[in-house]
N, C-alpha and C positions, 0 to 999 in steps of 0.2 A: 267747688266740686259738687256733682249734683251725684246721690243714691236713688234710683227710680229700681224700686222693689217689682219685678215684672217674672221673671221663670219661672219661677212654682208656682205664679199662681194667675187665672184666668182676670183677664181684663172687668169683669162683672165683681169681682173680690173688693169689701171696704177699703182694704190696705192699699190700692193700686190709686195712685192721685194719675188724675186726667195729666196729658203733657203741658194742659192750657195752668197748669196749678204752678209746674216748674218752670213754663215760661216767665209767667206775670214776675217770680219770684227775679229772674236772671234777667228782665228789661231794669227792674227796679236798681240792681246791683249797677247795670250797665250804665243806669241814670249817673250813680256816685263817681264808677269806676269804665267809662265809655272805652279804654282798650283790654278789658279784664280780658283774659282766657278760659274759657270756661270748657270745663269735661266732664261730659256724663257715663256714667259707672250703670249696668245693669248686666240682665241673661236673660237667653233665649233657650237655656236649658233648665231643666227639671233637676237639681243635684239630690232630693229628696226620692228614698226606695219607694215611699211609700205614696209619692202622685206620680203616675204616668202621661201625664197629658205633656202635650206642647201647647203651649198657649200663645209665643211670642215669635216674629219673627224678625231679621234685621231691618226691611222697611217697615216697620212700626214706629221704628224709630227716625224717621224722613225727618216729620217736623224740626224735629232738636236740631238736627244736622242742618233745615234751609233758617235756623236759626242761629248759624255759627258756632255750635256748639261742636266739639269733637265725641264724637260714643264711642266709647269702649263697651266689648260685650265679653263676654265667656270666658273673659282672665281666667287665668287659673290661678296667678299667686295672689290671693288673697289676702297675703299681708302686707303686697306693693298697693293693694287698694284701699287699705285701711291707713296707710302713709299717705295719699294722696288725701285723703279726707282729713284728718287728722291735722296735716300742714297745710289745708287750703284757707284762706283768709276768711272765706265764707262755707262755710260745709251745709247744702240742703241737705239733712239726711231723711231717707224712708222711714216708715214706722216696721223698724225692725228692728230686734237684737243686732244684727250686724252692724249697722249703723248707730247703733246705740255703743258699743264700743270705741269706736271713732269719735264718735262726740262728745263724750267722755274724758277722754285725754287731749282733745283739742285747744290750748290756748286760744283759740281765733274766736269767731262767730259763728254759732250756729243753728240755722234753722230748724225747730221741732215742727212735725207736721202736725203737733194736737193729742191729746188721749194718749193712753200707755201706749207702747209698740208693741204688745199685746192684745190691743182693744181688752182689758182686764181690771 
């Protein structure tokens, strides 16, 4: 399961890894595990009162998709997302509290992208 941190915040933002960051990640897995399933986890909405922007939208997300990747976007049950991560063999997660949750209680493997999920 891949966390690609993208709605709240503008593609120019430290937090936001290039798609070419979560590919390399998912050819490497694909190396180990060549019929893995992989699903990527993000938003194209702003859930935060206090950013207005839109910054994402669903073809942003092309690449992952002509990469075999399934995207999910704008879930709303947020705790079916945090189980998917959670019980994924491999968990990319973003530099975020929310994905810091998930990896957290994960048995499996899981990718840290670096630095606090904070930048702190």
């Amino acid at each position: 399961a891949l966390h690609l941190r993208r709605g709240d915040l503008p593609a120019t933002d430290w937090m936001v890894r290039p798609d070419s960051y979560y590919l390399n990640i998912v050819e490497g897995i694909r190396k180990r595990w060549p019929d893995v399933d992989v699903h990527a986890f993000s938003s194209t909405k702003v859930r935060k009162k206090d950013n207005k922007g839109i910054y994402w939208k669903s073809s942003d997300f092309d690449a992952l998709r002509s990469a075999g990747i399934s995207v999910h976007l704008d879930d709303d049950d947020l705790v079916d997302i945090w189980a998917h991560f959670s019980r994924a063999h491999v968990f990319v997660m973003a530099a975020s509290y929310f994905s810091y949750v998930a990896a957290v209680v994960s048995p499996f493997c899981v990718v840290f992208p670096g630095g606090d999920v904070n930048n702190q």
